[in-house]
C-alpha positions in Angstrom: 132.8 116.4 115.0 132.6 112.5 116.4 133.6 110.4 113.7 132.2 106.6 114.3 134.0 103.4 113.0 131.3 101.5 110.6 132.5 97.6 110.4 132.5 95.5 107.1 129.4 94.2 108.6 127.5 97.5 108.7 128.8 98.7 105.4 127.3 95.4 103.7 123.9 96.2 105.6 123.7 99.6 104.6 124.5 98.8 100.9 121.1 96.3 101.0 119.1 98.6 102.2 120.4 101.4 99.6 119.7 98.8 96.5 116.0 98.1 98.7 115.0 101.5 98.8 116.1 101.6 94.8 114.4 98.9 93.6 111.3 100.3 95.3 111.4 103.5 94.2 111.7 102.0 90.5 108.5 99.6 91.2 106.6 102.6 92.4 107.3 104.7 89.0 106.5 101.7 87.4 103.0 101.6 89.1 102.4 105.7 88.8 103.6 105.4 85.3 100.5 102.7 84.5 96.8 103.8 83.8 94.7 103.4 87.3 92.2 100.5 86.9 88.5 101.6 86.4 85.7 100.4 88.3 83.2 99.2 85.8 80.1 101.4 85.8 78.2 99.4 88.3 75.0 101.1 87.2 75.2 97.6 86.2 71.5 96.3 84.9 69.5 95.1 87.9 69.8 91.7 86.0 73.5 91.4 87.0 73.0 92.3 90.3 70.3 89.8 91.0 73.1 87.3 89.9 74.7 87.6 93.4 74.0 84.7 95.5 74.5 84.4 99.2 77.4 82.4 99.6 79.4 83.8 97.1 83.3 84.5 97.2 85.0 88.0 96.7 86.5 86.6 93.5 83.2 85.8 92.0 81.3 89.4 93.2 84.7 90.8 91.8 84.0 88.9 88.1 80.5 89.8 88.5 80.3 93.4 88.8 84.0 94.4 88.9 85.9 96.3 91.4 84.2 98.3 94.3 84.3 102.1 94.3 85.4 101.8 97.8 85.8 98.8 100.7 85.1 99.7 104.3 86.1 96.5 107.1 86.2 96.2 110.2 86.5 93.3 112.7 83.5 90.9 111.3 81.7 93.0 108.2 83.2 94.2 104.9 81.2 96.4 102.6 82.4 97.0 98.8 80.8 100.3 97.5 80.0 100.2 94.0 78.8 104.0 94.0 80.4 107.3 95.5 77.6 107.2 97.7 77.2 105.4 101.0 73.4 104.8 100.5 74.3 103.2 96.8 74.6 99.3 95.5 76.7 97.7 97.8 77.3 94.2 99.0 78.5 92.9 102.3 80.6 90.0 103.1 81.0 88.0 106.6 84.1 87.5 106.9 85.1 86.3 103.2 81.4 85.5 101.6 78.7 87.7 100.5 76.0 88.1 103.5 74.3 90.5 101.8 73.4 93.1 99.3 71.6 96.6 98.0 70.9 97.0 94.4 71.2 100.4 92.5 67.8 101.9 92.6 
């Protein structure tokens, strides 16, 4: 068996990341431990959704009908889901600001 020689310096290093690894495994019980936010049931009235505005920020579509079902992004277009369905209400933001929409049916 080779035996290796840990410095002061290693020992230190080694102690961090041990007290790391601890304090996130205490925030991530923390987290499990805490009821998963719920979308708000975005069969919200056709009268909310026809308050969205072109322009708008992710903040204010996130005040207006809560928080997506699902986001998809790539490069340029972001599209928050408010349905299990890809063919549902959805709105679509370039980069940052809504560009567009689908109301529920």
């Amino acid at each position: 068996m080779i035996q290796q020689q840990v410095g002061a310096h290693e020992v230190q290093r080694i102690e961090r990341l041990e007290k790391f690894v601890l304090n996130l495994s205490n925030r991530i019980e923390q987290l499990e431990g805490q009821p998963q936010r719920q979308s708000r049931q975005i069969s919200a009235s056709k009268t909310t959704w026809r308050k969205l505005r072109l322009g708008m920020t992710k903040n204010q579509v996130r005040t207006l009908l809560g928080e997506p079902v699902r986001i998809d992004g790539g490069a340029v277009l972001t599209y928050w889901y408010y349905s299990k369905k890809s063919l549902g209400p959805k709105v679509l933001f370039d980069p940052e600001r809504v560009y567009g929409w689908e109301e529920p049916k």
